[in-house]
TISELO-221146 format. One line per 10 residues: number of its first residue (from 1); their letters; for each residue x, y, z of N, C-alpha, C. Coordinates in nm, 3 decimals. Layout:
N
NUM) A) X,Y,Z,X,Y,Z,X,Y,Z  ... .
% end
This chain:
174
1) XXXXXXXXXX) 1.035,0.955,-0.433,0.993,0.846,-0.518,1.011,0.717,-0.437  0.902,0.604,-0.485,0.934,0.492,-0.400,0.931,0.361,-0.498  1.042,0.308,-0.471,1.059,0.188,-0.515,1.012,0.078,-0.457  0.853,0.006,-0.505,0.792,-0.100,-0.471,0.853,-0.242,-0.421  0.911,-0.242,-0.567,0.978,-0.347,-0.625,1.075,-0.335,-0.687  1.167,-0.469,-0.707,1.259,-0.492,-0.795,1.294,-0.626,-0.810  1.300,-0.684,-0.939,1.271,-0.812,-0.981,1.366,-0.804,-1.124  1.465,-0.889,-1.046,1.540,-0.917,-1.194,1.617,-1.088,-1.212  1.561,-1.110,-1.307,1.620,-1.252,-1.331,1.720,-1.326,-1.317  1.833,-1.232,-1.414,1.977,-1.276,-1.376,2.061,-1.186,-1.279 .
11) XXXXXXXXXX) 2.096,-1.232,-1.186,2.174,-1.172,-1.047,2.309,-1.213,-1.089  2.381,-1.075,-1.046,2.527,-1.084,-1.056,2.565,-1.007,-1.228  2.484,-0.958,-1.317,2.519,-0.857,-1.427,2.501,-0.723,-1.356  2.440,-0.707,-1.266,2.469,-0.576,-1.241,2.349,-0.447,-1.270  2.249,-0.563,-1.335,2.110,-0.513,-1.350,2.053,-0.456,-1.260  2.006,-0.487,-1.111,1.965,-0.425,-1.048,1.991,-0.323,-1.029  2.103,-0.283,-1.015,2.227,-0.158,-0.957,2.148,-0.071,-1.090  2.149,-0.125,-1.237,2.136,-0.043,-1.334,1.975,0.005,-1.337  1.906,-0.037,-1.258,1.721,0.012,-1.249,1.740,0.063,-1.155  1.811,0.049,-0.983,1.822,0.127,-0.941,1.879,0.304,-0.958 .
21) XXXXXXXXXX) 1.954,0.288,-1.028,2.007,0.464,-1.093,1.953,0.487,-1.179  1.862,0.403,-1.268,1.788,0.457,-1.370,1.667,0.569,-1.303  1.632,0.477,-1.155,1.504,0.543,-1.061,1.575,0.632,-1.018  1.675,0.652,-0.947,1.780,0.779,-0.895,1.770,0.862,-1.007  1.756,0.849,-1.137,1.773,0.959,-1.199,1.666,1.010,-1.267  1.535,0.931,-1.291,1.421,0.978,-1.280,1.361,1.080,-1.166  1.450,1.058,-1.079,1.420,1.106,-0.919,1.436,1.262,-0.965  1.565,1.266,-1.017,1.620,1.408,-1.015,1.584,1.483,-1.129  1.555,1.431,-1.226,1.450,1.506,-1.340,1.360,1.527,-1.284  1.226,1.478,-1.200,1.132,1.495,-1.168,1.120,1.558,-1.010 .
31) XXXXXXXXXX) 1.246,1.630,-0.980,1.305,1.737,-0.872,1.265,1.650,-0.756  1.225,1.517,-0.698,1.220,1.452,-0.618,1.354,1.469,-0.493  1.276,1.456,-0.403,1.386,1.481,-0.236,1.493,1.379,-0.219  1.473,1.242,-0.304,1.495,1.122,-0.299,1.425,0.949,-0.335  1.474,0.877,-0.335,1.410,0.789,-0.323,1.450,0.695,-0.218  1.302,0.638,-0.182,1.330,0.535,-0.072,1.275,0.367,-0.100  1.303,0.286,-0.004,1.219,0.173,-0.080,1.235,0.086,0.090  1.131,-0.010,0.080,1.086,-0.114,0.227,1.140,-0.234,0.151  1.214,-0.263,0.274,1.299,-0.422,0.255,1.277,-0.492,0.346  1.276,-0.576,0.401,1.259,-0.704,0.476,1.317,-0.856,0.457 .
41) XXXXXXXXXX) 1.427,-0.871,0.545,1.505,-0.963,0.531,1.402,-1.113,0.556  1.300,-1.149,0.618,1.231,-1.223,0.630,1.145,-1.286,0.513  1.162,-1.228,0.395,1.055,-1.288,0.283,1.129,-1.240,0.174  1.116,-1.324,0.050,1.115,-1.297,-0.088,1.045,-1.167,-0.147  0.904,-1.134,-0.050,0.829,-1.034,-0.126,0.887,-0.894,-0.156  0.991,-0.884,-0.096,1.031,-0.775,-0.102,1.151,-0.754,-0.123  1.217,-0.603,-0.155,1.342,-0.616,-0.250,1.435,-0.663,-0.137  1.561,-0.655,-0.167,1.701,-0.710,-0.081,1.737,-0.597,-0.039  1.802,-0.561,0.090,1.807,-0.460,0.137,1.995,-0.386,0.063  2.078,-0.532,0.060,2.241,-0.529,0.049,2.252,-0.450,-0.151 .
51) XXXXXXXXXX) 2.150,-0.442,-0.233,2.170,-0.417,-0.353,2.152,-0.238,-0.357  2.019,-0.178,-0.228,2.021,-0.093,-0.201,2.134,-0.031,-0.104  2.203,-0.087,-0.029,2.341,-0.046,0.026,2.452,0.014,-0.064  2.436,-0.122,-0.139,2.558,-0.073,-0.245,2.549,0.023,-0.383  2.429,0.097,-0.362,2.410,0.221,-0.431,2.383,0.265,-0.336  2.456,0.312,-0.224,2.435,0.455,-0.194,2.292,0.444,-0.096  2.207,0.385,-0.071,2.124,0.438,0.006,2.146,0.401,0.166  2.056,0.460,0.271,2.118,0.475,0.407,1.990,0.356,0.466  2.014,0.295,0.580,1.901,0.243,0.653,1.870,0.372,0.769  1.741,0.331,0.777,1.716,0.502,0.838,1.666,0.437,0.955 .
61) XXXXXXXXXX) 1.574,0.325,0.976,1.474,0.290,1.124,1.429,0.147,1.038  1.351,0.077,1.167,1.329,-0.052,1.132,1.210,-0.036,1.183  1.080,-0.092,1.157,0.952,-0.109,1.137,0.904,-0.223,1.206  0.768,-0.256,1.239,0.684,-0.389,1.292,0.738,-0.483,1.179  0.753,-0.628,1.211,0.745,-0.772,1.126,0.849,-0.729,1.059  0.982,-0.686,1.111,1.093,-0.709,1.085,1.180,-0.578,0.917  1.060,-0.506,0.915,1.041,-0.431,0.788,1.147,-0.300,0.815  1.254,-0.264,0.705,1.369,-0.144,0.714,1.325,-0.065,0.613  1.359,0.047,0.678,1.345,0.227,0.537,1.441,0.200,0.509  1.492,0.200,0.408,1.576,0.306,0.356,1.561,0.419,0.235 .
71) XXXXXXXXXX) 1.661,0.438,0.239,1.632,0.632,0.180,1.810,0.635,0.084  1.742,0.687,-0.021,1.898,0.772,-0.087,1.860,0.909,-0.123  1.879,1.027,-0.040,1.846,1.125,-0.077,1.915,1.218,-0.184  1.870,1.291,-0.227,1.876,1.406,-0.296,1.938,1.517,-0.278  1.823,1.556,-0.189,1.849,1.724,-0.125,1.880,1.679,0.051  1.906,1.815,0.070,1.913,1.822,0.224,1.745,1.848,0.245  1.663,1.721,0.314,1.588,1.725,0.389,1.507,1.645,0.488  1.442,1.666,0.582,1.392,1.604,0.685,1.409,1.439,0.602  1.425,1.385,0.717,1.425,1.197,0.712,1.236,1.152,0.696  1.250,1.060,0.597,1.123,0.986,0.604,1.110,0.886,0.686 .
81) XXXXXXXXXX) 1.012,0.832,0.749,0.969,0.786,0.854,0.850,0.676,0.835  0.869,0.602,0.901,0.747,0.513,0.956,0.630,0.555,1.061  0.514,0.543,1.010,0.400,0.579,1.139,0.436,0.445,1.203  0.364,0.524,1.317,0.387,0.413,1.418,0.216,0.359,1.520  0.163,0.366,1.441,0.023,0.365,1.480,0.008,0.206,1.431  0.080,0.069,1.398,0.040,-0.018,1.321,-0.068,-0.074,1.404  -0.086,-0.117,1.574,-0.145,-0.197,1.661,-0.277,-0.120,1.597  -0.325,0.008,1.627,-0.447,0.078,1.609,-0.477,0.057,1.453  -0.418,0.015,1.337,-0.438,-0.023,1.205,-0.490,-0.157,1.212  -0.481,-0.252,1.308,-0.570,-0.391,1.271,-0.680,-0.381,1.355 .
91) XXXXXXXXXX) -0.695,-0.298,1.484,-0.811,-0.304,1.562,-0.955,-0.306,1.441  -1.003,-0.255,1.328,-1.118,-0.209,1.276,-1.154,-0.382,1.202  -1.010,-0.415,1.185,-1.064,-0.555,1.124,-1.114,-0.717,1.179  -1.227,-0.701,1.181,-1.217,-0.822,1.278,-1.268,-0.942,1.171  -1.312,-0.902,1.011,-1.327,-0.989,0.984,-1.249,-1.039,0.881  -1.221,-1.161,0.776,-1.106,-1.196,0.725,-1.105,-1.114,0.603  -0.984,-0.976,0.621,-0.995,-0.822,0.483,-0.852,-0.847,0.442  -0.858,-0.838,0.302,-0.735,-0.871,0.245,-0.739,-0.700,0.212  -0.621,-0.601,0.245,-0.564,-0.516,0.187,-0.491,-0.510,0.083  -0.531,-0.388,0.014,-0.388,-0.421,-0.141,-0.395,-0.325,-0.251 .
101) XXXXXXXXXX) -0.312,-0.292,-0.296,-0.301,-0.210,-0.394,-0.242,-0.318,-0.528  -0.286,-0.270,-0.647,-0.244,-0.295,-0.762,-0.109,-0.270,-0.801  -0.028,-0.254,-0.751,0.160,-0.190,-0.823,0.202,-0.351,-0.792  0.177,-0.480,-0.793,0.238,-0.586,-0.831,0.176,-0.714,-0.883  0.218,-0.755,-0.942,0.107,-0.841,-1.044,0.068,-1.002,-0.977  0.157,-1.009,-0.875,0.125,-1.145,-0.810,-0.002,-1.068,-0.703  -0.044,-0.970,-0.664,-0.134,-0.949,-0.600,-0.275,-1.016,-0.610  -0.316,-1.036,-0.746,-0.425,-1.128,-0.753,-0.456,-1.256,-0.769  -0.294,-1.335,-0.752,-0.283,-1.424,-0.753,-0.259,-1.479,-0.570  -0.250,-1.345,-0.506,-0.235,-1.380,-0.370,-0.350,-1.403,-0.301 .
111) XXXXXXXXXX) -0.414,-1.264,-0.335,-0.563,-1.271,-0.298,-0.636,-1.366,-0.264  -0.658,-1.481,-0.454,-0.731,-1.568,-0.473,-0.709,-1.693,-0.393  -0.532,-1.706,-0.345,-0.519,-1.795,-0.281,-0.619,-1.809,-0.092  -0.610,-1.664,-0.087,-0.648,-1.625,0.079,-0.805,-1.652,0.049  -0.893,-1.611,-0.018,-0.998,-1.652,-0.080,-1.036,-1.807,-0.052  -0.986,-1.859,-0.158,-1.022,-2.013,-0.153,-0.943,-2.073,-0.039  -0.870,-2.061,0.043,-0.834,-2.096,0.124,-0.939,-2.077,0.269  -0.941,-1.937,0.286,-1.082,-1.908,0.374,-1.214,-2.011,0.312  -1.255,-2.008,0.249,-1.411,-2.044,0.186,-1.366,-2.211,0.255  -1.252,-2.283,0.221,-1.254,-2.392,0.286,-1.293,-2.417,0.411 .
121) XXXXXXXXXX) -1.270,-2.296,0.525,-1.307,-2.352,0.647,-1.457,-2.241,0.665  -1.502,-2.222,0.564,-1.638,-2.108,0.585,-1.621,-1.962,0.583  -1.474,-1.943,0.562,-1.499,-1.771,0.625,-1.488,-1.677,0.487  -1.599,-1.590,0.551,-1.614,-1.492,0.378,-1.478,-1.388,0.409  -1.425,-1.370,0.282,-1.311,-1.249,0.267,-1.356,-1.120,0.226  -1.336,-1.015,0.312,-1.361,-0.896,0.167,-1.254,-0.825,0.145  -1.236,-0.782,0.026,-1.099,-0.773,-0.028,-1.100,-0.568,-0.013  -1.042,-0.490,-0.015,-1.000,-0.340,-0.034,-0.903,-0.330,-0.067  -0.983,-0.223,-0.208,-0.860,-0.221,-0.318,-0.803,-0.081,-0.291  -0.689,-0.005,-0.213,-0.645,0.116,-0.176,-0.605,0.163,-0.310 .
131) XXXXXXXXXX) -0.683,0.287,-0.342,-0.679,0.333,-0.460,-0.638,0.518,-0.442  -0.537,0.570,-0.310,-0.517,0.639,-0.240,-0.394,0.637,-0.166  -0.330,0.766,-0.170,-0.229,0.789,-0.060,-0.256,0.816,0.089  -0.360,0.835,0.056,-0.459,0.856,0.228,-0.503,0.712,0.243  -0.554,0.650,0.195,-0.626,0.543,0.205,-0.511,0.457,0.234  -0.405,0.453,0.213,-0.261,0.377,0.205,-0.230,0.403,0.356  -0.194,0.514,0.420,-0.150,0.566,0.517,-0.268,0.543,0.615  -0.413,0.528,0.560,-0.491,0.466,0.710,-0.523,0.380,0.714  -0.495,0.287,0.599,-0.568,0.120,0.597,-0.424,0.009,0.578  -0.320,0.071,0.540,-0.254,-0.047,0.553,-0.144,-0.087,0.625 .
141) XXXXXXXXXX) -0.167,-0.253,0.683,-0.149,-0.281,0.822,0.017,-0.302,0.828  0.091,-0.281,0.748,0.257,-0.287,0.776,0.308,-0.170,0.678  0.422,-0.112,0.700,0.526,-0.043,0.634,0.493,-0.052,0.468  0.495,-0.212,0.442,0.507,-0.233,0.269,0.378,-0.269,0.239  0.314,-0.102,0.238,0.196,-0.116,0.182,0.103,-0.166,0.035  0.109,-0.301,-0.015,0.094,-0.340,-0.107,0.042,-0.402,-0.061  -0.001,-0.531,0.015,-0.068,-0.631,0.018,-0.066,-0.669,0.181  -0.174,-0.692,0.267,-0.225,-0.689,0.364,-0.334,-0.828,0.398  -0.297,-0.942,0.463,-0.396,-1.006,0.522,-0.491,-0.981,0.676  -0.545,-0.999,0.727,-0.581,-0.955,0.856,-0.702,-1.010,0.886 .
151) XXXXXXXXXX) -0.710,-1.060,0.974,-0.786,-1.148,1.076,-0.821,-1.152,1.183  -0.900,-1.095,1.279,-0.967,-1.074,1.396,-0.845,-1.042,1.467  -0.799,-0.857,1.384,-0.762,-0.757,1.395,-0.607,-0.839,1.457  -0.579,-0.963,1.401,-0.435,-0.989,1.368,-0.364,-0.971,1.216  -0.255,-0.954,1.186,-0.206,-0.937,1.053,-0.160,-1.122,1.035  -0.233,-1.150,0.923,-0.219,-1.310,0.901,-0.087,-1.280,0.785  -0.059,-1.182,0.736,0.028,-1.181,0.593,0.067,-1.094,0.530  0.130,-1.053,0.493,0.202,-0.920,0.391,0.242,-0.971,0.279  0.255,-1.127,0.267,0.322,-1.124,0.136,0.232,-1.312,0.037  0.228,-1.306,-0.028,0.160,-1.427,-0.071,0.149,-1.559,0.000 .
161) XXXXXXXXXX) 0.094,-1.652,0.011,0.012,-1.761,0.087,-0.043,-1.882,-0.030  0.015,-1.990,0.043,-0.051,-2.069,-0.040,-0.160,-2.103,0.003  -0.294,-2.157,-0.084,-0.407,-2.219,-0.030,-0.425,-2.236,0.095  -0.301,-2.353,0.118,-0.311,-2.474,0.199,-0.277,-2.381,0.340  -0.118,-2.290,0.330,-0.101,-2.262,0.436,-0.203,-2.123,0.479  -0.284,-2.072,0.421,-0.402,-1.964,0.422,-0.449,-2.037,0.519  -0.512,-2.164,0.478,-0.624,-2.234,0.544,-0.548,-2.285,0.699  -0.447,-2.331,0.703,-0.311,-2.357,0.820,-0.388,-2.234,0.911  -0.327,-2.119,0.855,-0.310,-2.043,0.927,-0.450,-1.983,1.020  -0.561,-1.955,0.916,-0.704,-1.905,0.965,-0.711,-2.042,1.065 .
171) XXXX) -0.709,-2.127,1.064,-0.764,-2.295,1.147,-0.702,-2.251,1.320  -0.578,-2.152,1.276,-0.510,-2.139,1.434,-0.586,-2.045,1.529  -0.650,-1.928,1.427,-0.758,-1.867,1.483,-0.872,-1.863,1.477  -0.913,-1.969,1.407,-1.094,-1.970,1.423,-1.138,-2.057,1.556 .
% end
């Protein structure tokens, strides 16, 4: 099982810890190997790595753009892993493709920003909506496959963008 996200308001009740074992134990009703989840100390977008420590889960390997597995297993079995193919994942894009799946609700609020931000300096976006575990594993360009910017087969973003700095950023490579 994989934990996307985790988003809780008040820090320090102990909430998180309590959705985390709620998912640990969904895990084990639903005979799951474990659960794992992608953290990244570099951005908000993603969960905190120290809340998953302190239940129990392990850091297993560290990923491109600063991105960590971790894992709390279950059973005794093989370690989950990162592909390591990311360089050959932006080569196909050369023009400005927002990647992304639907499992978080600021996603279309990210989008729209990369959108109108491009259209400011001319450049059309096309957006792919990964609606696939295959499609996940060959189209998207970091570890925390949810949301993907990419730009003449550079990764401009993984995690939301404002307008302004969208437009910042495309201006460095057009």
């Amino acid at each position: 099982m994989v934990i996307h996200c985790l988003w809780v308001n008040k820090t320090g009740k102990g909430y998180a810890s309590k959705l985390i074992n709620k998912c640990i134990q969904d895990a084990k009703e639903q005979n799951k190997d474990g659960v794992i989840v992608v953290t990244n100390p570099d951005t908000s977008w993603t969960p905190s790595k120290e809340v998953f420590i302190k239940n129990n889960f392990i850091e297993l390997e560290n990923g491109p753009y600063g991105f960590e597995l971790l894992v709390h297993k279950l059973v005794d079995v093989s370690n989950p892993y990162f592909p390591r193919d990311w360089e050959e994942r932006l080569k196909p894009f050369k023009k400005l493709t927002v990647v992304r799946t639907q499992q978080c609700p600021f996603v279309d609020i990210a989008t729209d920003n990369v959108v109108k931000g491009a259209s400011k300096l001319g450049i059309d976006a096309e957006v792919i909506d990964i609606k696939s575990r295959e499609e996940l594993l060959r189209l998207s360009p970091t570890p925390y496959g949810i949301y993907g910017v990419i730009y003449k087969n550079k990764l401009i973003s993984f995690h939301r963008l404002t307008v302004h700095s969208t437009t910042k950023q495309l201006k460095e490579l057009v």
